[in-house]
C-alpha positions in Angstrom: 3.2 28.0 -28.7 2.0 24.9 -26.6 3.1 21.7 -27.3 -0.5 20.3 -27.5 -1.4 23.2 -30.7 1.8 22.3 -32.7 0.8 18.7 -32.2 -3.1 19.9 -34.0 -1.8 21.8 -36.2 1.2 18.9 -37.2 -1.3 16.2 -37.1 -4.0 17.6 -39.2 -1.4 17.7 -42.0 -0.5 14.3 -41.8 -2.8 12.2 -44.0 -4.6 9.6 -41.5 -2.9 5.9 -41.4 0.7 7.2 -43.1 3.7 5.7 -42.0 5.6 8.6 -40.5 9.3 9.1 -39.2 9.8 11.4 -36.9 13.3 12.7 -36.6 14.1 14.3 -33.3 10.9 13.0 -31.9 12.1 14.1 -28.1 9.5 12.2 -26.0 7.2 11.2 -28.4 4.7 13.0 -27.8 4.1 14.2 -31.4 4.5 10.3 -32.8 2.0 9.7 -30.0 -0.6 11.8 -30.7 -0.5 11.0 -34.4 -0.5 7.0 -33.4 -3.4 8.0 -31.6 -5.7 10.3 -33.2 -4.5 9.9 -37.0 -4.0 6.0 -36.6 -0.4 6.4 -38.2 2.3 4.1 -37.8 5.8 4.8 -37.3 8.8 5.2 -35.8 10.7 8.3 -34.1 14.8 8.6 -33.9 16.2 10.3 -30.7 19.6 10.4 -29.6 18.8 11.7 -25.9 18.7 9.3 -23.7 16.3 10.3 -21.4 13.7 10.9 -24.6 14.8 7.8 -25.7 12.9 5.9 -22.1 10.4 8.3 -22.2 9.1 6.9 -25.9 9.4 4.0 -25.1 7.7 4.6 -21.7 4.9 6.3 -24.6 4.6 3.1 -26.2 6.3 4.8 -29.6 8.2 2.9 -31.2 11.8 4.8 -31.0 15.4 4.2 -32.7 18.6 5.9 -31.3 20.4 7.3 -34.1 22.3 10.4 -34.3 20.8 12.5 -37.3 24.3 13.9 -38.2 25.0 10.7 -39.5 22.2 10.6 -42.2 19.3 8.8 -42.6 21.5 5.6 -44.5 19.5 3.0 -43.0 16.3 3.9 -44.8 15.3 3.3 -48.7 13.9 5.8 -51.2 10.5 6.4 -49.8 10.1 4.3 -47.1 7.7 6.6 -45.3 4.4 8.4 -46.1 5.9 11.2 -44.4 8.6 12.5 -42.8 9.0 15.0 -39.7 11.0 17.4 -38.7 9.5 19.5 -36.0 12.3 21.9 -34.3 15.1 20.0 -35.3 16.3 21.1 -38.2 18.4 24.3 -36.3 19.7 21.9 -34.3 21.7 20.0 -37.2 25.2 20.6 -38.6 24.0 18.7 -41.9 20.5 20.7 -42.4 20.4 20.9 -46.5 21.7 17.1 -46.4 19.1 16.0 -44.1 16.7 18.3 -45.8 17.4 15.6 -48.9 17.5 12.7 -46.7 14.0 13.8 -45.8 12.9 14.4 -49.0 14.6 11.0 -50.5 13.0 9.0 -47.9 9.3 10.6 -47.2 6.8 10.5 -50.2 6.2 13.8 -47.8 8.3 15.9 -45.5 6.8 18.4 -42.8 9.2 20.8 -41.5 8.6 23.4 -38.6 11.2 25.7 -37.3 11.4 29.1 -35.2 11.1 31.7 -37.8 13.7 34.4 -36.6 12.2 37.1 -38.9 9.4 37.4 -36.7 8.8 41.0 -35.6 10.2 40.9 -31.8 13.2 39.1 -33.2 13.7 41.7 -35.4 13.2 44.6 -32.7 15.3 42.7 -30.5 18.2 42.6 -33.2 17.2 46.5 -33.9 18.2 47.4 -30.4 21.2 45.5 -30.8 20.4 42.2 -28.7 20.0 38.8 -30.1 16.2 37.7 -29.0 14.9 36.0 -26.2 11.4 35.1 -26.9 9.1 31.9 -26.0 10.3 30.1 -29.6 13.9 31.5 -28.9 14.1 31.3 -24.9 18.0 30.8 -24.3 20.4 33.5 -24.5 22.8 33.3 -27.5 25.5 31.8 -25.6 23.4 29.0 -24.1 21.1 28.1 -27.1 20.8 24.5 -28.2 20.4 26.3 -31.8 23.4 26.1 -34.0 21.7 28.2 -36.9 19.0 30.0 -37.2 16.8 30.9 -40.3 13.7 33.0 -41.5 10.5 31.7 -43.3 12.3 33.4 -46.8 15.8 31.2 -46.0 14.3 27.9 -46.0 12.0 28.7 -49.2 14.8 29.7 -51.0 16.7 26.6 -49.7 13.8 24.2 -50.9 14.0 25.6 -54.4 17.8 25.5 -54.8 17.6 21.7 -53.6 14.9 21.4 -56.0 11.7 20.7 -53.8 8.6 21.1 -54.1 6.3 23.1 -51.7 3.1 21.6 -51.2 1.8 24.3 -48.1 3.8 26.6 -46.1 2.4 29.2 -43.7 3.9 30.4 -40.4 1.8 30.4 -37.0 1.4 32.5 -34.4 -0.1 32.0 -30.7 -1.6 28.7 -32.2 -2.7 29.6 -34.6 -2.1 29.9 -39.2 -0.5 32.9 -40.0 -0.9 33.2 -43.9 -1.0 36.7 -44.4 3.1 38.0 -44.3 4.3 35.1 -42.1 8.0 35.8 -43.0 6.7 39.0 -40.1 4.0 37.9 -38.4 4.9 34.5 -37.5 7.1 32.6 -34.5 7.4 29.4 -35.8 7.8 28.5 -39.8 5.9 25.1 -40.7 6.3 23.9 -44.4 4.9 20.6 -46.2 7.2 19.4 -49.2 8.5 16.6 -51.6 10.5 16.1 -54.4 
């Protein structure tokens, strides 16, 4: 999935004019785009350097923070809505900053690469883990240190007692609604408390 139809599909689920966090915004493009076309506000938190200057070289307004550390320096609902687009796999702390997410967005929108998508599951079939464009990096180079399915993080939302506002997976761009758990490369849920 391109970078630019994540960004549509991310933004038009942002209410125009919220006060977003991004978390693991990379280079900003996704804070940038919503600045821009949604007339949000906000801020993104990066730990890479290099993202870190290219935000900045956005015009986002970016904080360095490591996200394994929590989300501390923010009070109860101090953001319309939170994102976290690609980054929860990349945590240690997931269900914690699942919470943080939920404790400090009035809103939380979370995308992931579903791994019960079809290929993935063929691939596994024939005993390989999956290299796909959502999953490009072989198992012993992946920046991924878990991965999950459109069912996991449903049933994780319920156990820490969210809410689901909209979830759907998508697909080559675009909404797949129809057996997304299958059908779908990337998981994309909205939710609250």
């Amino acid at each position: 999935m391109s970078e630019a139809s994540i960004h549509q599909l991310i933004a038009r689920l942002v209410p125009q004019g919220s006060h977003v966090l991004d978390l693991g915004c990379g280079d900003g493009a996704l804070l940038e785009h919503l600045i821009r076309e949604r007339k949000c506000t906000g801020y993104g938190i990066e730990i890479d350097d290099s993202n870190v200057l290219a935000c900045v070289r956005r015009g986002v307004n970016v904080l360095q923070l490591n996200l394994h550390q929590g989300l501390k320096a923010f009070q109860d609902q101090s953001f319309d809505v939170v994102l976290q687009i690609d980054t929860l796999q990349h945590l240690h702390n997931a269900e914690i900053m699942l919470r943080e997410t939920a404790r400090v967005g009035r809103m939380g929108i979370v995308a992931f690469p579903n791994f019960a998508h079809w290929p993935n599951r063929l691939q596994v079939l024939r005993g390989r883990m999956p290299v796909t464009r959502r999953l490009p990096y072989q198992w012993y180079d992946t920046p991924n240190i878990r991965v999950g399915t459109y069912m996991d993080f449903e049933a994780l939302a319920r156990k820490n007692g969210l809410k689901i506002l909209d979830a759907f997976g998508v697909q080559d761009g675009q909404e797949v609604r129809w057996l997304p758990n299958m059908r779908a490369s990337t998981a994309v849920f909205t939710l609250q408390r």
